[in-house]
N, C-alpha and C positions, 0 to 999 in steps of 0.2 A: 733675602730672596723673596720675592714676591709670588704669589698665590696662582694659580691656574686660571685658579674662576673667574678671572679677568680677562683671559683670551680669547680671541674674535677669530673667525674665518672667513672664505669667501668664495665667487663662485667660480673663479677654475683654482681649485684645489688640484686641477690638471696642469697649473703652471709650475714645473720644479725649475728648481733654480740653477743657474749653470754657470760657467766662465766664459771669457771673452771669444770669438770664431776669429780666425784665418780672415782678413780682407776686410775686417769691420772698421769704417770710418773713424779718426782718432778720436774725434764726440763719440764715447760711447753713447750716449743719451741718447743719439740718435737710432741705438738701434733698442735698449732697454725700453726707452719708456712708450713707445708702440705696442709693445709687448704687452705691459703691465697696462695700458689700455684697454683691453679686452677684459682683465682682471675687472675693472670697476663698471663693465656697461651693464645696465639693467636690463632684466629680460621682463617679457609679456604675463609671466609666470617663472617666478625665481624657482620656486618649489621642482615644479614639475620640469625645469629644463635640469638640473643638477640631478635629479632622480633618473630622468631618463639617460642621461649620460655617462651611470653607473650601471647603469640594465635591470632599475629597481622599476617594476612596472605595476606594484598596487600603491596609490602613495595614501602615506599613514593619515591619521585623523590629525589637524588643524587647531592646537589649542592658542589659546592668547592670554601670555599673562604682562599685566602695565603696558597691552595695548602693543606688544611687539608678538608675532606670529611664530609658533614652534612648531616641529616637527622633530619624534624619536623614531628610531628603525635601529635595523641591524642593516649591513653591507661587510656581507662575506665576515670575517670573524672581525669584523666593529661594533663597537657601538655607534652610532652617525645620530646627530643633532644640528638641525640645520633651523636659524634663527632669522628674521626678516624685522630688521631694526626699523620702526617706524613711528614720524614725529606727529602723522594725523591719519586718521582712521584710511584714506583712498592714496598714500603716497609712501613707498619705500624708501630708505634712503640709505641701507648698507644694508650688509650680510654676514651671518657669523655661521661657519660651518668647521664640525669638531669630528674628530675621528678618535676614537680610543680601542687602545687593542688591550683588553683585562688580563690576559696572561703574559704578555711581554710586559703590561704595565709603565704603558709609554703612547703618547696621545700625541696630536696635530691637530690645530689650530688653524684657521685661513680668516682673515676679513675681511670685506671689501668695502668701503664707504662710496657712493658715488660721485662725490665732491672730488674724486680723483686718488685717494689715499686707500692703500693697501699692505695687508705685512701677511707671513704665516710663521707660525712658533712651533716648537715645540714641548712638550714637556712631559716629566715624567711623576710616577706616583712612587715613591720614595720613603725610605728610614732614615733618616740624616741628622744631624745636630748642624745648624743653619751658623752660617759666620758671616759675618758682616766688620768693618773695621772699626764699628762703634759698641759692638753688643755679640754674647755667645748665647744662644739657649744652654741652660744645665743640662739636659739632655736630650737624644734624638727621639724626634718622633715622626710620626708616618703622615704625608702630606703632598700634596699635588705642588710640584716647582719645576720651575722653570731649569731646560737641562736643551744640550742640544743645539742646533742651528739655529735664527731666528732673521728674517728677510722685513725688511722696513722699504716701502717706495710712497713716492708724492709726485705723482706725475703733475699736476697743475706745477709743483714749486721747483722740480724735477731735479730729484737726489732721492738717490737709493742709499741704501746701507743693511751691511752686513755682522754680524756677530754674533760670537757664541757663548752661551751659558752654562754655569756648574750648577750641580747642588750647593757648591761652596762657592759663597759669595764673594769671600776674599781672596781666593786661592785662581778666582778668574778675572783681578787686576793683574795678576804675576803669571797666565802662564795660554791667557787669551789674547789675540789682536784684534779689531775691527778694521772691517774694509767699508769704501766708501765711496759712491763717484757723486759728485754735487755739479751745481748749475751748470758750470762750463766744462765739465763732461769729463776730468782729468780723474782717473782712479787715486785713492791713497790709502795709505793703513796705519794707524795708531802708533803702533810698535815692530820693530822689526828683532829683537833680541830680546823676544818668551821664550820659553821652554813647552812646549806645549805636552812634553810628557812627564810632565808635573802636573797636568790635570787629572780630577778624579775619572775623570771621564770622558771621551772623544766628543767630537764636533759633528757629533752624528747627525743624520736627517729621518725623518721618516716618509715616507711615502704611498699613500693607503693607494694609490689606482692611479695607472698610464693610458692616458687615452692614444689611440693608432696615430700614426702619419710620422714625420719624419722626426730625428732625434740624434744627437752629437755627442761622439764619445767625450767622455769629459779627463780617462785616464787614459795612460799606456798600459798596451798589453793586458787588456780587456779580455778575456776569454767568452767564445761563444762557444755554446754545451749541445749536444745532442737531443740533451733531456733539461727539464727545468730543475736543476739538481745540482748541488756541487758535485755530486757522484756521477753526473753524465761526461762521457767522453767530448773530450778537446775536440771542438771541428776547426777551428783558426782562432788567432789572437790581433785584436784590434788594437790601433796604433789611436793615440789622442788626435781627435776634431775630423775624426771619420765620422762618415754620413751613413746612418741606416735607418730602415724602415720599420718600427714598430707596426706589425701584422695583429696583434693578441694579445690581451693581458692577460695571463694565464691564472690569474687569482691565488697563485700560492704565494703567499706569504712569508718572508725567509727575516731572520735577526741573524745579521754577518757582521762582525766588529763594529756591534752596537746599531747599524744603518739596520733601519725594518722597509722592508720594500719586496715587490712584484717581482717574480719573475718572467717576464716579456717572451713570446718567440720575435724575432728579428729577422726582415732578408736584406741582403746584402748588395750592393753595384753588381757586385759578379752573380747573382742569381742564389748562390748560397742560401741557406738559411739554419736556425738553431736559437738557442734560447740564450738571453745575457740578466743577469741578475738587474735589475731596474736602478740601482742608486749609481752606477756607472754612465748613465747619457741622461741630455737634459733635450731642453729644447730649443733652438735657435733663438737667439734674443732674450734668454734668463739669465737672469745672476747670479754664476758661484765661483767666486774667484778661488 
């Protein structure tokens, strides 16, 4: 299983990932990789557009080490480390932006190169004895790996892909499948006969902040709450690839069968409104099959 310190982010850490919408052209491509466009365009100021678009409004001090630009902060209970990859002193050419929650002990990753290439990972800080099909560690120890969902796109060559990661490295040839939609725009997936409750661990996501505006159930029978709480009373249950209005991130921070995410208030077509736990809607034109 390969190492954390390898992962990269980018600037909309605001794009979550979703599944296909109602009426979408048989090319997906054609609605995906639009999307993931916006992922890779540079801003006038990387720093300060990502900072302001969390409501972070003193930004940190500027160091530079091998000539690539950093910045450390907190946002709400993360750690945030936003990185400005650069090949000569006046020119950007990707972005690495990381989120880490120390008491869930489970991070996010975003990158964006702007040659067109973009992914986000996840991963978690871990006790594990690591497998692979050629080698065991004798015993487990504590280490940043790769866990969780993990989103790969190349808009210039245009294919996305999807899949998921364990601690255990072998145990996610037998019980994980990859998705996948490539040039001519046709979905597919690895495997269709895993067991996926034979993994150590779900296909969870995490998701540090929801920016407003519109967003697409991604399940049935979605519960919207009164309150940002599982404790809050039922106001209705939403059906998959309904349309609602993210109003507020509400900044709290929930860990629900393994997904770390936001809880949102939402209003609705019919006027409605109330709170939906965040890892249930994505945004038109992401990818989570």
């Amino acid at each position: 299983m390969k190492s954390m310190k390898y992962l990269i982010f980018v600037i909309p850490f605001f794009v979550f990932c979703c599944e296909s919408i109602s009426g979408e052209p048989e090319n997906k491509l054609d609605i995906l990789i639009p999307k993931y466009k916006e992922a890779i365009t540079p801003q006038e100021d990387n720093f300060s557009y990502i900072l302001n678009r969390l409501g972070i409004k003193e930004k940190p001090t500027v160091t530079e080490v091998k000539g690539n630009k950093i910045i450390k902060t907190k946002f709400k209970s993360f750690d945030l480390e936003i990185k400005e990859y650069r090949r000569e002193p006046s020119r950007a050419v990707g972005l690495y932006v990381n989120f880490f929650h120390s008491s869930l002990k489970k991070g996010k990753t975003f990158i964006s190169y702007f040659d067109g290439q973009y992914s986000e990972s996840n991963y978690c800080y871990a006790f594990s004895t690591l497998y692979s099909k050629d080698e065991k560690l004798d015993k487990p120890e504590w280490g940043y790996y790769e866990c969780g969902r993990s989103l790969e796109v190349n808009t210039s060559g245009r294919y996305v892909s999807e899949k998921c990661w364990d601690t255990n490295d072998y145990v996610n040839d037998s019980c994980r499948e990859r998705t996948a939609v490539d040039f001519d725009g046709k979905e597919w997936k690895t495997r269709t006969d895993l067991n996926p409750s034979s993994c150590p661990h779900k296909c969870y996501d995490l998701i540090p902040y929801m920016d407003t505006g519109e967003y697409v159930v991604r399940k049935s029978n979605v519960l919207v709450r009164n309150s940002p709480s599982r404790k809050g009373q039922v106001v209705v249950k939403l059906e998959k690839e309904s349309r609602v209005a993210v109003t507020e991130d509400t900044g709290k921070i929930e860990e629900i069968d393994e997904n770390v995410a936001p809880w949102v208030k939402v209003k609705l077509r019919d006027g409605k409104e109330g709170y939906v736990f965040g890892i249930f809607l994505k945004r038109p034109g992401e990818f989570w099959p």
